[in-house]
N, C-alpha and C positions, 0 to 999 in steps of 0.2 A: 934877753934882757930881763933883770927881777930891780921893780922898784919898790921898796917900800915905805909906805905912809902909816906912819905912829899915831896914835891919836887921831884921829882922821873925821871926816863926814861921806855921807856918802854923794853928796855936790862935788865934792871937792876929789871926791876919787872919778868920778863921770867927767870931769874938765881935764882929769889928768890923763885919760884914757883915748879924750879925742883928742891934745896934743901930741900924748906918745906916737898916733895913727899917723897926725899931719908930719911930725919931725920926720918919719919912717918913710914919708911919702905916699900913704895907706889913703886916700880918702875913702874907697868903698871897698867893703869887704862883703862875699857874699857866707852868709852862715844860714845853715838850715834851722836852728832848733837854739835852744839854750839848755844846757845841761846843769841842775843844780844837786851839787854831790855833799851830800851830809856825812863827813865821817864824826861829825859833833867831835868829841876830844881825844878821839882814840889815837896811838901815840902811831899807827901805818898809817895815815892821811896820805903820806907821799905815795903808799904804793896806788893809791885811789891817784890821787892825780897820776901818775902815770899811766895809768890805766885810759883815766878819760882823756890826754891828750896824743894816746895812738888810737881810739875811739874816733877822735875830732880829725884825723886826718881821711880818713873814710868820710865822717857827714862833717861837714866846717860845723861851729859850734860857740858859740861862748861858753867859757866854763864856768860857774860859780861854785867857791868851795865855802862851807859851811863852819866853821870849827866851835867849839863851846871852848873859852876861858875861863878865868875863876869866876862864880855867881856871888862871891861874897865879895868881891870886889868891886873897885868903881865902875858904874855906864861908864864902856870906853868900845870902841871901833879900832881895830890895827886893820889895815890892808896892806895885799902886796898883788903889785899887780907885775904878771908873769907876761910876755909876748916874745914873736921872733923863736929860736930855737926853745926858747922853753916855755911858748904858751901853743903847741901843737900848729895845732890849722888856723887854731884863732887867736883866742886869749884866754889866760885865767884868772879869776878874781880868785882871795884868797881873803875872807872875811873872818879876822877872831874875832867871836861878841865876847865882850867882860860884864860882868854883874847880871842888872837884871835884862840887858838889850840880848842876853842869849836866850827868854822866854817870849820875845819879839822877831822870829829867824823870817818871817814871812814880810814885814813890815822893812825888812833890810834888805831884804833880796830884789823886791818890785822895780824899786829905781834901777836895776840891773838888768833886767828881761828884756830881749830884743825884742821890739813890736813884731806885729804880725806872724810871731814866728812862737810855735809848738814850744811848750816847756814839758823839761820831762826831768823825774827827780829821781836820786840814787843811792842809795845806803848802802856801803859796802861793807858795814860791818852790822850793830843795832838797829835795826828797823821799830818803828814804833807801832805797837799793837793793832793801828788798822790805818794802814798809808794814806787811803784816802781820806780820814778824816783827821791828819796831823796838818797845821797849816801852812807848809812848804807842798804837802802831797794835794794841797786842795787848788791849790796850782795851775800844778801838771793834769797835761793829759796821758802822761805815761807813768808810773809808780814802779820802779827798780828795784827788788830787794835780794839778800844774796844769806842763806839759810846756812851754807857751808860752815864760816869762820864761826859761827853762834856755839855756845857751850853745849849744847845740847842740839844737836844740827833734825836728827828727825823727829826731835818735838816741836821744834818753830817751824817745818816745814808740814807738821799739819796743821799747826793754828791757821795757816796759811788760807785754808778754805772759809773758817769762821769770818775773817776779813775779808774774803776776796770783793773787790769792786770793778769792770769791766776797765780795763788799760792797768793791770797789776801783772806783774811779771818777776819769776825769781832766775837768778843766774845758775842754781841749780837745776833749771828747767833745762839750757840754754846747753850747758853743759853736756846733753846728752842727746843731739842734734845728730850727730853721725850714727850714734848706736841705733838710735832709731829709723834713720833711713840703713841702716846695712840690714835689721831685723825685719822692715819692710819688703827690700827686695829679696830676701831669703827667702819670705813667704809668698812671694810671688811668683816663685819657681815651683812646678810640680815636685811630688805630688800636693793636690789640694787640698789634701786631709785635714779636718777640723782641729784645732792646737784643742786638746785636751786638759789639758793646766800646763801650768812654769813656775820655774825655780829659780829666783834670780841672789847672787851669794855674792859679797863682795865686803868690804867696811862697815861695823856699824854706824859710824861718823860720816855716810855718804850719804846726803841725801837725795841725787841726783839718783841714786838705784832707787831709792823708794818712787820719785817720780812714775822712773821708767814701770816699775810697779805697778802704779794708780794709774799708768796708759794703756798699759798689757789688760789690765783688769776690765777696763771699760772698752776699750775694742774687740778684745778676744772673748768676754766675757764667758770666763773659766776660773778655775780658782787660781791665784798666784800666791805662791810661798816666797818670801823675804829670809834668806838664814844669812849667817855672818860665816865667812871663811875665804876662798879664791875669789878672784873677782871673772864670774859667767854669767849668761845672761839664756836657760837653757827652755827651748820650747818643744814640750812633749804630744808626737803624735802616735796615732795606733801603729805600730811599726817602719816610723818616719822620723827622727826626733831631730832640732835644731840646737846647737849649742854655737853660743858665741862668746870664747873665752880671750882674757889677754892679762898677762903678767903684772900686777898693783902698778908699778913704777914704769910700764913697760911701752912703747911706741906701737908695738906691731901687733894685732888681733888673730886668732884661727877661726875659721868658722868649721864646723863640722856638721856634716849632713850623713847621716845614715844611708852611707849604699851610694858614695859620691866621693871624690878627693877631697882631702882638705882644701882651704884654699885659706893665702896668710893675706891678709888686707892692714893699711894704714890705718890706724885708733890712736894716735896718743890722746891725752888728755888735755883737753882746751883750756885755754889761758884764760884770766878774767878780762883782758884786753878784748879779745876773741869773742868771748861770748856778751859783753857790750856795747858791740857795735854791730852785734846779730839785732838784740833789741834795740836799737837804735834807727834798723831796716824797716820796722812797721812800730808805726804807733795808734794803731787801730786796738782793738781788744783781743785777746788772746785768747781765744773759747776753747781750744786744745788743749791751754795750760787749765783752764779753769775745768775740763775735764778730768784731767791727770790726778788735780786735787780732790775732787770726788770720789775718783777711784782707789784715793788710799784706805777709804774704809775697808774696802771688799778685800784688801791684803794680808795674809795669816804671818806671824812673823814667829818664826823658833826662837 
């Protein structure tokens, strides 16, 4: 069910929300967290809500969506408020500010937060220079951002580190969850020989390699080369080398080990659904990630 309210307050959407619950026959619903998604005015907002309400079906959830309207226009509030099949696990708010109520996004979301319960904020396309000190990121205790869609994907993903503040997290990280444990247990297998550098090739619009990059660099601590071409992911030992390739567009990975079968392993590439409701698993701090970003220095790029 989608209602919307034109002109609206945000009382007036809060009484509408506990009636919609009581007609439904809804009086308690249990949600873990409140999810507030800033696509501000970008014209995919629905692929973001989509996103956060197969998110919400894993952790229940209020949603609030964020949108920016005209700023020369009159203070005005539109809501619409989403539930049932089309507010996932829980509900979605769907807040356009008009004029100047979109330089107030933090003062409109408050009356919407469920008590007691975690806020975590998500920009699926613009992020703002440093999440935690935008007033929606001051919030949360978890700060969402997603480097991919951006015009320049591996230059915002190393501002990345200039902002980082403990509970930041990008979807490009997120993204490259499996590569990383398959490249683990690769190297858990003899022989033990020291990785002497790596070669990782794939997109240069991919910042999720660069990540895997800034990881390799700080845990292996050898030099990593970044080039643009196939997408592998190749770790060189003295007479040992690991390579883990799989086709741009493609499902299915090879691993190859010098002096070993190949073996073909499951890779495809993860959704942004998928990797949203990974960060959604912990909202503690992410020192892994906040390593990865340090380690983009150490990475030589062709």
């Amino acid at each position: 069910m989608i209602v919307d309210m034109p002109d609206t307050t945000t009382v007036a959407v809060n009484k509408r929300l506990v009636q919609l619950r009581e007609d439904a026959g809804v009086i308690t619903q249990g949600r873990v967290l409140t999810l507030v998604v800033c696509p501000r005015e970008h014209a995919d907002r629905e692929l973001a809500i989509d996103a956060a309400n197969e998110a919400s079906r894993e952790h229940p959830c209020r949603v609030v969506v964020l949108v920016h309207g005209n700023r020369n226009a009159t203070e005005r509030l539109d809501a619409q408020i989403r539930v049932g099949r089309d507010g996932g696990a829980g509900e979605v708010l769907v807040l356009r500010l008009e004029g100047e109520l979109a330089d107030h996004e933090s003062s409109v979301v408050i009356p919407f937060l469920l008590p007691d319960t975690p806020v975590v904020a998500w920009w699926p396309f613009d992020a703002p220079e440093v999440p935690a000190a935008d007033p929606v990121g001051k919030l949360a205790i978890r700060r969402i951002t997603d480097a991919t869609p951006s015009s320049d994907p591996i230059a915002t993903i190393k501002t990345r580190k200039a902002s980082y503040t403990p509970g930041d997290s990008d979807l490009a990280w997120s993204r490259i969850t499996y590569w990383r444990a398959l490249l683990t247990a690769a190297l858990d297998e003899a022989p033990h020989a020291p990785v002497e550098s790596v070669t990782i090739s794939g997109l240069r619009g991919e910042p999720s390699l660069d990540m895997i990059a800034g990881w390799l660099a700080v845990r292996l601590g050898c030099p990593v080369n970044r080039k643009v071409g196939e997408l592998f992911v190749e770790l060189h030992r003295a007479g040992a080398s690991i390579r883990l390739s799989r086709p741009q567009t493609g499902r299915t990975a090879i691993l190859h080990r010098d002096g070993k079968p190949d073996r073909m392993l499951p890779l495809a590439r993860r959704e942004t659904k998928e990797c949203l409701a990974e960060d959604l698993r912990r909202l503690d701090a992410d020192e892994i990630y906040a390593e990865a970003l340090e380690g983009l220095e150490r990475v030589s790029y062709e």
